[in-house]
C-alpha positions as CSV (number, residue, x, y, z in Angstrom):
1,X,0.0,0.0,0.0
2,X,1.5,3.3,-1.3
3,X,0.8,5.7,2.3
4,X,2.0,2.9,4.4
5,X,5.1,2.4,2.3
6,X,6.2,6.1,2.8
7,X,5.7,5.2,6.3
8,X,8.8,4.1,8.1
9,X,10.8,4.8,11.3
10,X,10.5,8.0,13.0
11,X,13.3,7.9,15.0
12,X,16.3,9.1,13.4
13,X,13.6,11.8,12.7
14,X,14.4,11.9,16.9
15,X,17.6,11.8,16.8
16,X,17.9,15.1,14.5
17,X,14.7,17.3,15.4
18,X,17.0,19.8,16.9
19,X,19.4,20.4,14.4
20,X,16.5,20.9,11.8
21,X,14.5,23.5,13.1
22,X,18.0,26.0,13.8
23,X,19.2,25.5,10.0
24,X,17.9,28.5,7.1
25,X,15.9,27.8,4.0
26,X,16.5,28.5,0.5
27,X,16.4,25.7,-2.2
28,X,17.3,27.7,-5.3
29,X,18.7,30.9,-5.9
30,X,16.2,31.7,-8.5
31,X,13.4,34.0,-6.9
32,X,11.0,32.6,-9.9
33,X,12.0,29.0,-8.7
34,X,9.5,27.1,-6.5
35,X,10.7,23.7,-5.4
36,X,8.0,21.3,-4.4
37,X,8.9,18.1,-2.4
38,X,7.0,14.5,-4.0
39,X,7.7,11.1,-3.7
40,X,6.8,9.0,-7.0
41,X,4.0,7.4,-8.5
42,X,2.8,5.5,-11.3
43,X,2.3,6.5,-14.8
44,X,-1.1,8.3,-14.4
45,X,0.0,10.1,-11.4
46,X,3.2,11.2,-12.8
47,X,1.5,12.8,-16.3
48,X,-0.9,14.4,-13.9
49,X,1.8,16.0,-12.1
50,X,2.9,17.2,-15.4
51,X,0.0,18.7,-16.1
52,X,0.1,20.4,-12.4
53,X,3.2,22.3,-13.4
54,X,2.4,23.1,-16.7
55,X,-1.2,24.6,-15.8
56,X,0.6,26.3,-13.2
57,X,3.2,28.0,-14.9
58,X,1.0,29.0,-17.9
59,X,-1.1,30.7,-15.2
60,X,2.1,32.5,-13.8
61,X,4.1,33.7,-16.5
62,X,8.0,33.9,-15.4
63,X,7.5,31.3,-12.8
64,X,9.4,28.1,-13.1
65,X,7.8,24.7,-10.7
66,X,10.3,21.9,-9.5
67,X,9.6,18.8,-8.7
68,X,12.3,17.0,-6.4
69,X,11.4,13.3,-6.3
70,X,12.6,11.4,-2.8
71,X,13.0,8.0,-3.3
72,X,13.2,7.1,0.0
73,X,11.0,10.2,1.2
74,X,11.2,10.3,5.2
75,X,15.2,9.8,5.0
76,X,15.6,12.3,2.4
77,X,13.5,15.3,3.1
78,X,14.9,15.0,6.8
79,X,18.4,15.2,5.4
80,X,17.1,18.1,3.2
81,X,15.6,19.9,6.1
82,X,18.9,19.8,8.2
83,X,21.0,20.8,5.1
84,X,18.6,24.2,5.4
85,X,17.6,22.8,1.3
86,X,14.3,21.6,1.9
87,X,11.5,22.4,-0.8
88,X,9.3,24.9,-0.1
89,X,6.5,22.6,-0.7
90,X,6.4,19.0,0.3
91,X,4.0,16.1,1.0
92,X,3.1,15.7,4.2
93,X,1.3,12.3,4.9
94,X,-1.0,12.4,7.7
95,X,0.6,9.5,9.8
96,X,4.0,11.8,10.0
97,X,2.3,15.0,10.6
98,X,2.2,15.4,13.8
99,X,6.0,14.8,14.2
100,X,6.5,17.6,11.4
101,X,4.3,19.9,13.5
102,X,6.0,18.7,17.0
103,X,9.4,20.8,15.3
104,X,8.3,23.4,13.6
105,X,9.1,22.9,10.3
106,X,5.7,23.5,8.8
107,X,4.5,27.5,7.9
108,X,0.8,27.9,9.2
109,X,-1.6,28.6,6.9
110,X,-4.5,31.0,6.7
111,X,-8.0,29.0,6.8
112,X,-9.4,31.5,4.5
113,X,-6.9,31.7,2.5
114,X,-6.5,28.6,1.4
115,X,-10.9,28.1,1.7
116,X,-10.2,25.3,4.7
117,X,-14.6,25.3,4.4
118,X,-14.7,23.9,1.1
119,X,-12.9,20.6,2.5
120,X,-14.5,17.0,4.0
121,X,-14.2,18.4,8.2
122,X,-12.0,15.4,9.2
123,X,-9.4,15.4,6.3
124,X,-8.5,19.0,7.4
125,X,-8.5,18.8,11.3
126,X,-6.1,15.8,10.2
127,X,-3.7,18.4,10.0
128,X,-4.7,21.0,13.0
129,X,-1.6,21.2,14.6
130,X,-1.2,21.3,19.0
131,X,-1.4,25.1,18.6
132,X,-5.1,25.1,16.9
133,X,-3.8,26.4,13.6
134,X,-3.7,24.3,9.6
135,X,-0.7,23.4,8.7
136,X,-1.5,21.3,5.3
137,X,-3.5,21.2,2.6
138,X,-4.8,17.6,2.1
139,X,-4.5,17.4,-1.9
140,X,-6.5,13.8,-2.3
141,X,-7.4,11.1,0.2
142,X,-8.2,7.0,0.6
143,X,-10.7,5.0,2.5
144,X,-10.9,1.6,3.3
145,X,-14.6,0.3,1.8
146,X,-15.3,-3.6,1.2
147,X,-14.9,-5.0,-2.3
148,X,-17.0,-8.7,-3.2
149,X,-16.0,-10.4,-6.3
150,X,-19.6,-11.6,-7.5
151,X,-18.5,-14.2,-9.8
152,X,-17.2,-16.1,-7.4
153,X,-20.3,-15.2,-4.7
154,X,-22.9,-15.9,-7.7
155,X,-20.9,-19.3,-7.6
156,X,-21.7,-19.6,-4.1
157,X,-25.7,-19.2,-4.7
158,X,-25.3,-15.4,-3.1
159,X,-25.5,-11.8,-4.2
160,X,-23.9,-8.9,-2.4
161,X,-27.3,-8.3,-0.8
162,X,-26.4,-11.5,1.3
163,X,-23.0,-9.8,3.1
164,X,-23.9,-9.0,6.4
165,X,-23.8,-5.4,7.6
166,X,-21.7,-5.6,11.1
167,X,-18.6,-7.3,11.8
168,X,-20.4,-9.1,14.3
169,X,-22.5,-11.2,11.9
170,X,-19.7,-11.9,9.8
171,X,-18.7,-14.2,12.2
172,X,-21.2,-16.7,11.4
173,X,-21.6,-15.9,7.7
174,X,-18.1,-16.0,6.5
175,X,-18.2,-19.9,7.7
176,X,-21.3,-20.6,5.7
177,X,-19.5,-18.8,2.2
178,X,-15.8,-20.6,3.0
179,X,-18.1,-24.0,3.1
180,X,-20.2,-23.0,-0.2
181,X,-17.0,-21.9,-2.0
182,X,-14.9,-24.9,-1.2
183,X,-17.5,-27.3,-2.9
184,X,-16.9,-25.2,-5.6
185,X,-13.2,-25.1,-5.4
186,X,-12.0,-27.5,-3.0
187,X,-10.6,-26.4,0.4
188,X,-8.1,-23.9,1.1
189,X,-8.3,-23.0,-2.7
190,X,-10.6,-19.8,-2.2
191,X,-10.8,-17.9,1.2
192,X,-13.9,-15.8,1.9
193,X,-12.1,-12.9,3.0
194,X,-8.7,-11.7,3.4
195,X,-7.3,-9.2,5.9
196,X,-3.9,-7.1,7.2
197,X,-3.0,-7.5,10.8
198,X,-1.6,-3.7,11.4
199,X,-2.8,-1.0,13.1
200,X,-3.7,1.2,9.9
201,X,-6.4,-1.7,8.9
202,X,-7.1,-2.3,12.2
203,X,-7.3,0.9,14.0
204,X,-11.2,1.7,13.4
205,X,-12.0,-1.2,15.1
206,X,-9.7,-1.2,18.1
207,X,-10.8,2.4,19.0
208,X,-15.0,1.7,19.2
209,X,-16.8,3.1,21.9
210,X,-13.9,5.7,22.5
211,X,-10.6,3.4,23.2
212,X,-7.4,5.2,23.0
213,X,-4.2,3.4,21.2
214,X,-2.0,6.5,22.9
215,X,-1.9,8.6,25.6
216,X,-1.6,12.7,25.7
217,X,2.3,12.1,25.1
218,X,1.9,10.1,21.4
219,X,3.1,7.0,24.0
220,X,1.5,3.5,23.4
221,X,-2.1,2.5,25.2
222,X,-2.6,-0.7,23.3
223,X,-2.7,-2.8,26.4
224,X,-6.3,-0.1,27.4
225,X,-8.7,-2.6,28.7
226,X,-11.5,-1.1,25.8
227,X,-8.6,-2.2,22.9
228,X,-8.1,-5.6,24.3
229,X,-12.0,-5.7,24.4
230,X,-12.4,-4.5,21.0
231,X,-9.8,-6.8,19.8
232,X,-12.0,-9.9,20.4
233,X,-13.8,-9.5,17.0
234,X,-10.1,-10.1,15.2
235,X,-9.9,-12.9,17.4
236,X,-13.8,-14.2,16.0
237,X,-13.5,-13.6,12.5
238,X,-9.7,-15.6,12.2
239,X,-11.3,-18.0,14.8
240,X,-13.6,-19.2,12.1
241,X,-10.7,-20.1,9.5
242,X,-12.4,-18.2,6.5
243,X,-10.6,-15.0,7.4
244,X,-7.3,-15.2,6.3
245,X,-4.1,-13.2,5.3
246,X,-3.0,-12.9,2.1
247,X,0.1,-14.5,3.3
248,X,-1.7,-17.4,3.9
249,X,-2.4,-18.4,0.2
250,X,0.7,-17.4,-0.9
251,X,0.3,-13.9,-2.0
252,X,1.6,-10.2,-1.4
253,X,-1.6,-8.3,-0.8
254,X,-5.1,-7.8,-0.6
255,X,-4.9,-7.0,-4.2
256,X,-3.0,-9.8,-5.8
257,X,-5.5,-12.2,-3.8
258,X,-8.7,-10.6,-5.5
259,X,-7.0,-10.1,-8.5
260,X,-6.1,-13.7,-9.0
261,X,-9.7,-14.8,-7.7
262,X,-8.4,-16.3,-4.4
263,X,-10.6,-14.5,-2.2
264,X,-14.3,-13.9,-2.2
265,X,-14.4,-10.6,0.1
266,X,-11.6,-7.9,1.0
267,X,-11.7,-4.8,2.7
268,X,-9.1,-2.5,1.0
269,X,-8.4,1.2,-0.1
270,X,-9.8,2.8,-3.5
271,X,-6.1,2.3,-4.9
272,X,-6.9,-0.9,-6.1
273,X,-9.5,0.0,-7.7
274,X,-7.3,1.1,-10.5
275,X,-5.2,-1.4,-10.2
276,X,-8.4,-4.0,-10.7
277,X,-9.3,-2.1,-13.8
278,X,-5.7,-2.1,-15.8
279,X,-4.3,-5.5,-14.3
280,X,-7.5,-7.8,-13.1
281,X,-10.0,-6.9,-15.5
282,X,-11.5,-10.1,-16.4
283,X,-12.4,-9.6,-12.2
284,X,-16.1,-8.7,-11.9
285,X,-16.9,-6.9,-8.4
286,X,-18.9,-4.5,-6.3
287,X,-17.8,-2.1,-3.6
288,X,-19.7,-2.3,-0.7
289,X,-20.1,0.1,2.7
290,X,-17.2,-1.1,5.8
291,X,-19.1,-3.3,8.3
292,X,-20.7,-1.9,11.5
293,X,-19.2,-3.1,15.0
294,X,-20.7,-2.6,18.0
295,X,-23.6,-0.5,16.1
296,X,-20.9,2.1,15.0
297,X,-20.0,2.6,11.4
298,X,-16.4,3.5,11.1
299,X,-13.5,3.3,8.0
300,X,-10.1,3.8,8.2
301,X,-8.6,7.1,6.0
302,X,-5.5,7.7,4.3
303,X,-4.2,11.4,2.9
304,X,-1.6,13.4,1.8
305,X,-1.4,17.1,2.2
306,X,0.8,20.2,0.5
307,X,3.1,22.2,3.7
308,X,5.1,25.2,3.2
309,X,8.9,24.6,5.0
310,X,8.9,27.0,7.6
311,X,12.3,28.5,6.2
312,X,11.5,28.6,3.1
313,X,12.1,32.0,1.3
314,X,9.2,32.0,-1.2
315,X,6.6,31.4,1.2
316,X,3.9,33.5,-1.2
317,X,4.5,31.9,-4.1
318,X,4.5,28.4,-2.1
319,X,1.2,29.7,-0.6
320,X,-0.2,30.3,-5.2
321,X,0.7,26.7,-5.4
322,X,-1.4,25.2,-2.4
323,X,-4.4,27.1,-3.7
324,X,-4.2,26.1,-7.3
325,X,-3.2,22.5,-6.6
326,X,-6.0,22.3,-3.9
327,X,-8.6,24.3,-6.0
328,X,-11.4,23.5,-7.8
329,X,-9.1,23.2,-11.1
330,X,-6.0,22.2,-10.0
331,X,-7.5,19.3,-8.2
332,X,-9.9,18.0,-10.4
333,X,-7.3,17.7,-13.0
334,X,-5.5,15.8,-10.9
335,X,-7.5,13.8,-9.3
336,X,-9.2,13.0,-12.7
337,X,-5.4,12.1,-13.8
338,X,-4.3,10.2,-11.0
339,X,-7.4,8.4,-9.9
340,X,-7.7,9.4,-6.6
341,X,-10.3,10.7,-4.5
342,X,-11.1,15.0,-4.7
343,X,-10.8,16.5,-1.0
344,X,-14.0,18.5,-1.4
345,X,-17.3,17.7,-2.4
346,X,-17.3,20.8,-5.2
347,X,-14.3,18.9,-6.9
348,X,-16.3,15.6,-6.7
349,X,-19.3,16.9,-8.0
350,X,-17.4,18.6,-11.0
351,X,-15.5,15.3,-12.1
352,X,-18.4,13.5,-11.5
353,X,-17.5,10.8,-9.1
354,X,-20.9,10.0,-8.3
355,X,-21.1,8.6,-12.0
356,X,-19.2,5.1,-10.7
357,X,-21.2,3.8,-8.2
358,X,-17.8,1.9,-6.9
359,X,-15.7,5.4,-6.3
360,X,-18.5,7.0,-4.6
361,X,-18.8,3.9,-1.9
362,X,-15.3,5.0,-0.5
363,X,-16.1,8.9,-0.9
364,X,-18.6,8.2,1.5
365,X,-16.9,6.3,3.7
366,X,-15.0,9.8,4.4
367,X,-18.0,11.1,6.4
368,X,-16.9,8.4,9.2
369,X,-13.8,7.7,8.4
370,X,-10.7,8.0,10.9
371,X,-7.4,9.1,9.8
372,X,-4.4,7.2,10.0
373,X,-2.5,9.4,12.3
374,X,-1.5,8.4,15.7
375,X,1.1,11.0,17.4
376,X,4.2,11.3,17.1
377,X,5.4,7.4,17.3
378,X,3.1,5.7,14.9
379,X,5.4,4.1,13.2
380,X,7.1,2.4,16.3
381,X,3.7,1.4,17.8
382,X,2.7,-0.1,14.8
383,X,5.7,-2.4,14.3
384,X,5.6,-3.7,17.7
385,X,2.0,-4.4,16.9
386,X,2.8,-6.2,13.9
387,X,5.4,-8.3,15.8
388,X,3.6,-9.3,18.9
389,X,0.0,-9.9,17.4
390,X,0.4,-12.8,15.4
391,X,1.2,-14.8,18.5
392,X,-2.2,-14.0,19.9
393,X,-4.3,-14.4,16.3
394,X,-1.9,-16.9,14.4
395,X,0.0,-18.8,16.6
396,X,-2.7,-18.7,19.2
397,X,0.3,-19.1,21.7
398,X,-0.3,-15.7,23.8
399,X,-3.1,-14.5,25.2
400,X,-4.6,-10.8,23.3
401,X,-4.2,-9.2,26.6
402,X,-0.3,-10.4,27.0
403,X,0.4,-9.9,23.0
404,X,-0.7,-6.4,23.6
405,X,0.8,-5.4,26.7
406,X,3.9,-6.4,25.2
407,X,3.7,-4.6,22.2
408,X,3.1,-1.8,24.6
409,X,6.0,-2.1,26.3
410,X,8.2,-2.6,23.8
411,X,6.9,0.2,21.8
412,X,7.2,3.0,25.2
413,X,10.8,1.0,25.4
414,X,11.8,2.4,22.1
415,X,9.6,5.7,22.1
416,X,11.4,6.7,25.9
């Protein structure tokens, strides 16, 4: 998955926070140069980033855009941002925000200035920094929605009106489709539905009925008695040996398992959908709403926002680049281009999303939808979760309680 990719260990970010806030800007001599930090993408989103510049330059005569592509983003922009040659623009993905806010090396933006009202509520207090003000302009976003190959569910003697609305009666269902699918197949051919055990999949559920992963600090709360409740519906649904990893058949990722008609159900973010299109398009399927738990209907969210560097020299002309890339024009074009999903509803309704029925399940999934951003140690928390947990749901060898409280530990261990 692209966001969690760009998503890796915070803490030489840590070790060098001082030295990057003390260092001065400037990234080009060139007063008609603006510099604008991205990581890359594939061939649609790298033509629509060609249009970007060449819309925006045409529309500022004299003005010249850069991209600088990181290839290996996190290591590179820090290195950038303690050599004082940081862009003045640069992605800023929501899980790493609020260590980018925690030293000061994002510019605050006006609300009105950059029309803050036009934008879905949650995608921009995703980037409300701990002093109240914005500090990023989220230029697309993902959800999480369920996807239902109905071939293979038509093979079963179902429909996607069958699928169960909660979590909770997935439990018993998913048996009954595993059973249905392997008369078809034979056993362990087809699962029902695949899954990722990590804390951006998983975080929507963990959190119901107000459970907190972290404390005030950003430190780890995983072993909160309300998580270790919560968890018990992971526990169910793999307890019933139709809800599997994509590990587990042999296969990379959600994607590659649907693809390839080796799992029945998936929950996963709207970039597979092109991916299904292009790669797996003999694949017939629907996109369906994310199950309710505990009567609450919930998603998880992915985005990526524009920041100006805080020492940036160009701050203005950074500022003409957020509201054309984030604008009605600059962002349908590239949303149409890049296939994502617009960041206000005015965008949406101008490249028609609501025309595919499939795109406009996980737009509205953004109405409940809860970002992947989780303080300043994210990252660390999450890998400790992804070590311990397969004890408890896998290897059935620890306890959830035990599997979490270490995961806990070690994570604080690492974050103190």
């Amino acid at each position: 998955m692209k966001l969690l990719k760009k998503t890796c260990s915070l803490l030489a970010f840590i070790l060098l926070a001082t030295t990057v806030v003390a260092c001065a800007g400037g990234t080009s001599s060139n007063p008609n140069e603006l510099v604008v930090g991205i990581w890359g993408g594939n061939d649609a989103e790298s033509a629509g980033m060609a249009q970007l510049k060449s819309d925006f330059e045409a529309l500022n005569p004299g003005i010249t855009l850069t991209y600088r592509l990181y290839t290996d983003y996190n290591t590179q922009i820090q290195a950038d941002m303690i050599s004082g040659t940081a862009p003045d623009v640069f992605y800023v993905d929501a899980s790493l925000f609020p260590f980018f806010d925690s030293i000061g090396v994002l510019e605050p933006l006006d609300k009105q200035a950059v029309n803050a009202d036009a934008f879905y509520d949650n995608l921009i207090n995703t980037f409300v920094g701990a002093s109240g003000d914005l500090y990023a302009m989220p230029k697309d976003f993902s959800t999480l929605a369920v996807y239902v190959n109905t071939d293979l569910l038509s093979d079963a003697g179902m429909t996607s009106s069958d699928i169960p609305a909660s979590w909770e009666e997935l439990v018993t269902f998913l048996p009954e489709l595993q059973q249905k699918i392997d008369d078809k197949y034979g056993k362990d051919s087809v699962a029902a539905m695949t899954y990722n055990l990590e804390l951006p999949r998983n975080l929507h559920l963990l959190t119901r009925g107000g459970a907190k992963a972290i404390d005030n600090d950003g430190r780890a709360t995983l072993d909160d008695a309300g998580i270790i409740n919560n968890f018990q519906i992971i526990m169910d649904l793999t307890g019933t040996g139709a809800y599997k990893r994509p590990s587990d058949l042999g296969l990379g990722w959600n994607g590659e398992a649907f693809g390839t008609g080796k799992t029945v159900i998936m929950d996963e973010g709207n970039w597979v959908y092109g991916t299904l299109n292009s790669d797996y398009s003999d694949i017939n399927f629907e996109v369906l709403a994310m199950p309710t738990y505990k009567g609450e209907t919930s998603s998880m969210l992915f985005t990526v926002g524009y920041g100006i560097y805080s020492q940036s020299t160009k701050k203005d002309l950074a500022l003409k680049w957020i509201q054309f890339a984030t604008g009605v024009d600059g962002m349908a074009s590239w949303t149409s281009a890049a296939g994502v999903l617009p960041s206000r509803q005015d965008v949406a309704d101008k490249i028609n999303v609501s025309s595919d029925p499939n795109l406009q399940m996980h737009l509205d999934q953004v109405q409940h939808a809860i970002p992947w951003e989780m303080g300043q140690f994210a990252a660390i928390i999450n890998v400790q979760y992804k070590n311990f947990m397969p004890s408890a749901v896998i290897d059935r060898s620890m306890s959830v309680q035990d599997a979490l409280t270490q995961a806990t530990e070690q994570a604080n261990f690492q974050i103190g």
